[in-house]
Structure formats: C-alpha cells, structure tokens
N, C-alpha and C positions, 0 to 999 in steps of 0.2 A: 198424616202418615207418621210424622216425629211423635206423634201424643202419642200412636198405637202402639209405636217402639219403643217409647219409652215406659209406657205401663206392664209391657211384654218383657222387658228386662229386670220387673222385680222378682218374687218368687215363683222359680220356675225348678222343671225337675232334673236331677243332673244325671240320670240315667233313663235308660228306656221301661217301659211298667209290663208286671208281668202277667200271665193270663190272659196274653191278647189286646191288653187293654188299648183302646182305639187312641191314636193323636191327633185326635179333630177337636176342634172349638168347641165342639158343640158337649162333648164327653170330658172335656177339660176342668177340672175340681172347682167350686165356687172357692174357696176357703183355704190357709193352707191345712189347715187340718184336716179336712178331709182328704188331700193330697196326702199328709202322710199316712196316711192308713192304706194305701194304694199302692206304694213303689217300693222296691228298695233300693235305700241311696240315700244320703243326705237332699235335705231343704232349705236353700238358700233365706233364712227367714230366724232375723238376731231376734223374734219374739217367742220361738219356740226352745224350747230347752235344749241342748245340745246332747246328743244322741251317737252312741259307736256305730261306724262308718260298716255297712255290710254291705260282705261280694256281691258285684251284679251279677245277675244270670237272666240271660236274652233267651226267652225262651215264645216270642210272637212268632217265630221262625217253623215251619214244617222241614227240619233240617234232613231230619231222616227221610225222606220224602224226597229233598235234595240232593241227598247223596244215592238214594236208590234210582233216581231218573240219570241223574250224571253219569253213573257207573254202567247202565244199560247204553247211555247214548255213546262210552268209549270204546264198547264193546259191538256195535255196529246194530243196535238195535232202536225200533222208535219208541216215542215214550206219551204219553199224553199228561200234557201242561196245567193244574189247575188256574183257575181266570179271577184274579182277586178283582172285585170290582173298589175302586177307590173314592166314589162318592156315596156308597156306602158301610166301605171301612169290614167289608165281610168276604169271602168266599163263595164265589157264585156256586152255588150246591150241584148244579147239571151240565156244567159249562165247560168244555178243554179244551185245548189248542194241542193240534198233532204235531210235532214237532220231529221230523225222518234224523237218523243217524248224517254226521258230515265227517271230512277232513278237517274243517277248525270247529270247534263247536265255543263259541265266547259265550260265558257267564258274566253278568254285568250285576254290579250291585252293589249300594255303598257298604255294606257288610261282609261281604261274602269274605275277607279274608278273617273273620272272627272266630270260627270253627276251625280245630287243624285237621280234621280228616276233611272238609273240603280242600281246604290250601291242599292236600296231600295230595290232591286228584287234580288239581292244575299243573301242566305242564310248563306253563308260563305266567307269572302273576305280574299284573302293570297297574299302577296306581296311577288315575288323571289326576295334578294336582292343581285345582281351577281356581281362581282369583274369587274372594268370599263376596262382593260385589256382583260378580258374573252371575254363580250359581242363586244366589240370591232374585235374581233378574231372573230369570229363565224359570224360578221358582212359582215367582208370579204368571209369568206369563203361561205357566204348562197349569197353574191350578185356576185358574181366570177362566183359561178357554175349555180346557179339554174336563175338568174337572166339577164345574160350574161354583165354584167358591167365590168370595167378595175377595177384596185384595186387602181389608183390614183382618180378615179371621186367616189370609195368607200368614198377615206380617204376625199377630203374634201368635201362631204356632208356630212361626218361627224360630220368633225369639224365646219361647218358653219349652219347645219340644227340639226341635231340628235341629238349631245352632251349639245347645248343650252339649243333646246327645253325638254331634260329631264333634264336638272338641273331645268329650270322654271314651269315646270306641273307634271314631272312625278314622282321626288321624294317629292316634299309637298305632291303628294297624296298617300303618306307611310301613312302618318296618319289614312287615312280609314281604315285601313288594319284590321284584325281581328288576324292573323297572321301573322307572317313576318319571312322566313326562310333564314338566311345567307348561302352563299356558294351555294344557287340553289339545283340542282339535284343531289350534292353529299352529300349532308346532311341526311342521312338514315333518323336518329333517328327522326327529324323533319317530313317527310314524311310518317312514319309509324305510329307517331302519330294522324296525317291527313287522314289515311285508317282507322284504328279505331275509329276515331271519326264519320266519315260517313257512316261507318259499323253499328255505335250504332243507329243514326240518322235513317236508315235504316229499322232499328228492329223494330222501335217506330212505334205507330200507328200512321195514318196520323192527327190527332185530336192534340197527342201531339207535332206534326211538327206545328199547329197553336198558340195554347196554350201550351208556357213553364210551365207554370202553373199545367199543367194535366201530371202526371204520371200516369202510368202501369207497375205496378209489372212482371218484366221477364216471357215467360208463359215457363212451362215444362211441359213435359209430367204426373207429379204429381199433376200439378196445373188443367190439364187441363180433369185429369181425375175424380178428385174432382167436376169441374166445370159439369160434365158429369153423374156424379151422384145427384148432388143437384137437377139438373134440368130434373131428370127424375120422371114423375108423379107417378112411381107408387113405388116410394122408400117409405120406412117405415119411421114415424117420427122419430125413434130414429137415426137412418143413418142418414137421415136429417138433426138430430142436430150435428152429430159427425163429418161430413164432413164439415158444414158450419161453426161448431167452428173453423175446422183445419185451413178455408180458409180466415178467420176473423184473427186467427191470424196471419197468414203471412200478411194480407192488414196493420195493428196495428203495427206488425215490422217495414213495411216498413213506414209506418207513422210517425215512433219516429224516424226515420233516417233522418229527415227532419229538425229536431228540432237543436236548438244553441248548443256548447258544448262548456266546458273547457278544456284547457291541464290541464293533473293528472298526478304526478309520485308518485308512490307506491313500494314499497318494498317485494318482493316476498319472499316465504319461505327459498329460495336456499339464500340468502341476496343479490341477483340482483337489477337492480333497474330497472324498467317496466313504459315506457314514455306511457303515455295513453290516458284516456280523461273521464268526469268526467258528469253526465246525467243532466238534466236541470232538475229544482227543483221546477220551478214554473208552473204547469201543471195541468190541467184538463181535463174531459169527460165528454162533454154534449152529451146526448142521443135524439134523436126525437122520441116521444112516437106514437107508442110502437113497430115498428121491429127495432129501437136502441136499445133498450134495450137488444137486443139477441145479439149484440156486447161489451158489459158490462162487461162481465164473463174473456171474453181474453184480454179487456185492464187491467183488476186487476190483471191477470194472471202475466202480463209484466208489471207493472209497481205499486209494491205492498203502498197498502194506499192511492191511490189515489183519489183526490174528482170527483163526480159525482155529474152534473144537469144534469136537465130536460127538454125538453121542448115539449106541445102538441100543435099542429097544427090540427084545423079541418075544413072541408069545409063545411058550414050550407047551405045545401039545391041547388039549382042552382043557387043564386044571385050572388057564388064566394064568399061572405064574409067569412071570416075567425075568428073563434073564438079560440087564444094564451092563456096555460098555461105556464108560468116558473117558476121552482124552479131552482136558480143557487145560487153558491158560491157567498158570500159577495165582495170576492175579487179575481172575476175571470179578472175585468179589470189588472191585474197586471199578469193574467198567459197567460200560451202558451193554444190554447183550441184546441180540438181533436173532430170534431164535427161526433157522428155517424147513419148514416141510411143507411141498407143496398143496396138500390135500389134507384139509382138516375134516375127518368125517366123526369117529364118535367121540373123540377130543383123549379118553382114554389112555391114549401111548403122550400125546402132548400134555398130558397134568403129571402124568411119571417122568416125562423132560423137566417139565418147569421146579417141580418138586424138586428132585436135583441139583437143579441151577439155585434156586432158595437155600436149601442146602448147604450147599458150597460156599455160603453168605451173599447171592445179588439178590437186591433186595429188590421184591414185586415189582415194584413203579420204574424198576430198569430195566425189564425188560419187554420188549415188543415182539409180538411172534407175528411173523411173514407165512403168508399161504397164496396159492392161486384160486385157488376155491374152498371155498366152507360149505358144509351140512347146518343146518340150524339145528338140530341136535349135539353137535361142534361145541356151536358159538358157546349155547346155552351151558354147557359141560364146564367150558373155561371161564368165561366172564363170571358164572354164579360161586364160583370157585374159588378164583385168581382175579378179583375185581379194580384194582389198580394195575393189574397188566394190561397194554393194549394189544388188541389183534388188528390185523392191516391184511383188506382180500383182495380180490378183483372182483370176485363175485360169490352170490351166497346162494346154493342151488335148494332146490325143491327139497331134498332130507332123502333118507335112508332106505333101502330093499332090507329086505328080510334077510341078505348075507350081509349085512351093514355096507355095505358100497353105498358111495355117495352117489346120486340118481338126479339130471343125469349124469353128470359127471366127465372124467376123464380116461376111465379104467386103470390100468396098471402104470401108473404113470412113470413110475422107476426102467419098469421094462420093458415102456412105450419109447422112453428119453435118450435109453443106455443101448438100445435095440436088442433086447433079450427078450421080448416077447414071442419070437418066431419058433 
C-alpha cells in the first residue's frame, strides 16, 4: 500500500479535466505528456518546461440540469434524477430516479458549492469537515464493495486525482459555507443544532421564508382563539376591545424584542449580582389615524412615558391622491419608531407612513411596523420596498377581495374598536 502511495504522489493533475474526462485508472494518462495535452492546470513534473497557470473550468458537471431540477423541486414540483453509473464512469442513457417535491430537499456533494447560482438556491449551506484519514477510509471501503474496484487503483486515484482536486476546489469552497461542522456525523451537538434550526424555519410562514424581514409571533392555541373571537361578527364591542388589546399586546412585546440592547448588572435583594440587559431609551409610537390609535393604550402599557406621533393618511376621492397629517416628535430622527396600524392589507397608505418617517431622517433599520394582521400582498408591498424594516404580525391572512379588504380578516376594525360601526 506505501509503494502505491508513494508512486501515486508523483505527477498528478491539480485540477479536475475537462470534457467529461473520466478519473479512473484505467483512463489515467501513461505519460506526463500526454497528461498535459488533457487538463488545464499545471503538472506537477520539474522535467517539463514550465508553462502559465490557466483558469480552471469544471465543466463534468450537468450544472444546468442541476439547477433546472432544483428550481422545479423548490417550487413543489417532481423532477426525474439522471443515474450516473460509477463503475462505468458514464450516464446511464434510460435510467432515473423520481424524486417528489419535499419540505427539506438536501443536495449533497463535494462540489456543489462551486457554481453561485446553485449556492444562490440553497437556503442553508453546511460543510462536513472530515478527518483526511476518515474520508480516505470510507474511500476504500465504498469503492472495494459497492464499486467493484481493487484497493491499489482506489489508492492512486486517489492520490493523483481526489486528494489534489480537493485541496484546489473543494476546500476554498469552505468559505461558502453558512455552517461548518468538524468531526462530520459524530458531532451531535452541531447536528442538533441544524434540526432545530429547520424545525424553526419550518414553523414560519412561507412569506417569512422570503422576507427575513417579516415576523410572526408563534401561534398557540391562546392566540389563536383570541384571533377567533376578534373576527367573529357578532362579538360585542366590549369583547372586541378586551381581546384585541390582549392581542396588540403580545404583537408590542414581541416588537420591543427586536430593539438594540445593553449588558446591565444590577444587584438583587439576596446581594447577588444579576447579568442582564438594559431597554433602549430612544424610542417612539407613531400611530396611523385612526385604528393605530387602538394600539396606543398597550404600547404605554409596556413601555411607561413614552412619546407618541401621529400620522393621517387619506384617500381624496378616486384620483388616488393622498392628503398627509403629522404630528411627530421633534427628535424622532434620533429614536427607534414603532409604527402602528392594525391591518396591513395593500401596504399602500403604510409605504406613504414609512416614506414620511425616512423623511423626517429615521433611518429604515429603525423602524419596526406593528399589525394584527397582514394580507400577503401587504407583506410583499413593504418588505420589497422597505427591506431593512421589520414588520411584526399575529397572523398572515389568505390576501385580498376585489374591494381590497383583507379576506378573511377583520372588517372595519377602527369602527368595530371605537364602536362606530352601528
């Protein structure tokens, strides 16, 4: 085995060859010369004249091919898989594998992050980074049995085709990585961080899979029975308002959890010392007149003395023009702002708020807009827009009727709240 690896470490190729060309023993060049007439890339080989180094271009790959099957499988379609046979280094001509649409769909491959329009279509990139030993091992052992190869034509394709070609493409493209888990598949702790994170990913509406921008407050059965009463017609105003405050303020919590903080230690009664964090001081509430306003009550709730503007948005007649009130804070450019309207449907009157507020100097990333519910025609209006703002809902309904009401929705929520609907 030392002889085969050490004749396998003289001249070998430092790139991968183009036109398909196969990396088996048995297609491996006698000669270096004839190697060089085959790759491009330098040849490890002080008897050949020294030659300028030209770009690799990895072109064994059906890349297009890869990205048209990946792009039908994110899109909830099946795709059929061509069947590379590997002990004969070809393309089975009649062969596929069906492969159905999923919620994770993992692409494995020691290449795949070398193309960036794949990379681009990974939502999450993790590089296993395995011990050269290990993979080495497992090398043999998958080309031994499952492959029908000998273990001497293993070791020096290894050493002449394998171990090059991942020193020169396959570890620079650790950089892509989003992830990177030492140790492979015995690294629990790394792993199980990776189920939970696509667990979470999971949970989310598909909306905040577009827009990291767009949160949604976890639904519970509390939330969702709240949301179950608000929007039943024949609830009483007072219910109305008692359910709708509750669920204003959890949307308001989860809003101020968004916001910068400081480390605070403070000293507790026991004389402990309590490593904490400290609320941000520069903050306001602008309201959209006037079902912001019925979110007002629970931001003062949570966050005692703090300043409130205004602003009214109205639509004159069918020309679309828009006639703006504001009363804001003198020196709201300098705060965090909390922008509230319960019901975001074509987002419209909320990109004429925010515009405003930009305006006035708060910059994007300060501001967070509070709703109880969003239209996805909403979301889409402000995130595509305003994409370092965040929005914070309770919930994200079905989308729009043909009078643009959100569907199902809540109706007139101003003059469900205010009891003006009668």
């Amino acid at each position: 085995m030392d002889d085969v690896m050490e004749a396998a470490s003289g001249p070998h190729f430092s790139g991968l060859r183009l036109d398909s060309l196969r990396l088996s023993s048995s297609s491996a060049p006698s000669s270096p010369s004839s190697a060089k007439a085959s790759v491009a890339g330098p040849i490890a080989d002080d008897s050949l004249p020294e030659e300028p180094k030209q770009p690799f271009v990895i072109d064994a790959f059906d890349t297009d091919q890869l990205i048209e099957c990946l792009t039908k499988l994110k899109s909830g379609q099946s795709v059929n898989i061509p069947i590379y046979d590997f002990k004969n280094h070809r393309r089975c001509c009649e062969s596929f594998r069906k492969v159905n649409a999923s919620d994770v769909i993992i692409l494995e491959g020691i290449l795949v992050f070398h193309d960036p329009h794949v990379r681009n279509l990974m939502d999450m990139k993790i590089f296993v980074d395995t011990d050269a030993d290990v993979r080495l091992a497992r090398r043999i052992r998958r080309d031994t049995v499952e492959r029908g190869r000998d273990v001497n034509s293993v070791l020096e394709q290894y050493g002449k085709f394998v171990k090059p070609a991942f020193d020169d493409f396959v570890l620079p493209s650790k950089k892509y990585a989003d992830v990177i888990i030492p140790r492979g598949g015995d690294n629990h702790v790394a792993i199980d961080l990776i189920v939970q994170h696509i667990q979470t990913k999971l949970g989310q509406h598909d909306l905040c899979k577009i827009y990291p921008n767009a949160f949604v407050i976890q639904s519970t059965f509390q939330i969702r029975g709240m949301h179950t009463l608000v929007r039943d017609r024949d609830i009483t105003t007072p219910d109305f308002v008692f359910y709708s405050d509750r669920l204003i303020r959890l949307v308001v919590e989860h809003g101020l959890g968004h916001l910068p903080f400081t480390e605070k230690q403070v000293v507790t009664p026991t004389g402990s010392v309590y490593a904490g964090v400290d609320f941000c001081k520069k903050l306001c509430g602008v309201s959209i007149i006037r079902s912001g306003e019925s979110m007002e009550n629970a931001l003062r709730a949570c966050c005692k003395g703090i300043k409130i503007g205004k602003i009214l948005i109205h639509r004159d007649g069918d020309n679309g023009k828009q006639l703006i009130y504001q009363k804001l804070p003198n020196d709201i450019s300098e705060r965090h702002v909390l922008l509230l309207d319960p019901v975001l449907g074509t987002g419209n009157s909320a990109n004429q708020a925010i515009e405003l507020l930009i305006q006035k100097g708060v910059p994007e990333d300060r501001i967070i807009f509070l709703n109880l519910i969003s239209a996805p025609e909403g979301i889409h209006c402000v995130c595509k827009r305003f994409p370092s703002l965040k929005i914070v809902t309770s919930e994200i309904d079905a989308g729009l009727n043909e009078e643009f009401r959100v569907i199902p929705g809540l109706g007139e929520y101003g003059d469900r709240y205010f009891g003006t609907d009668v």
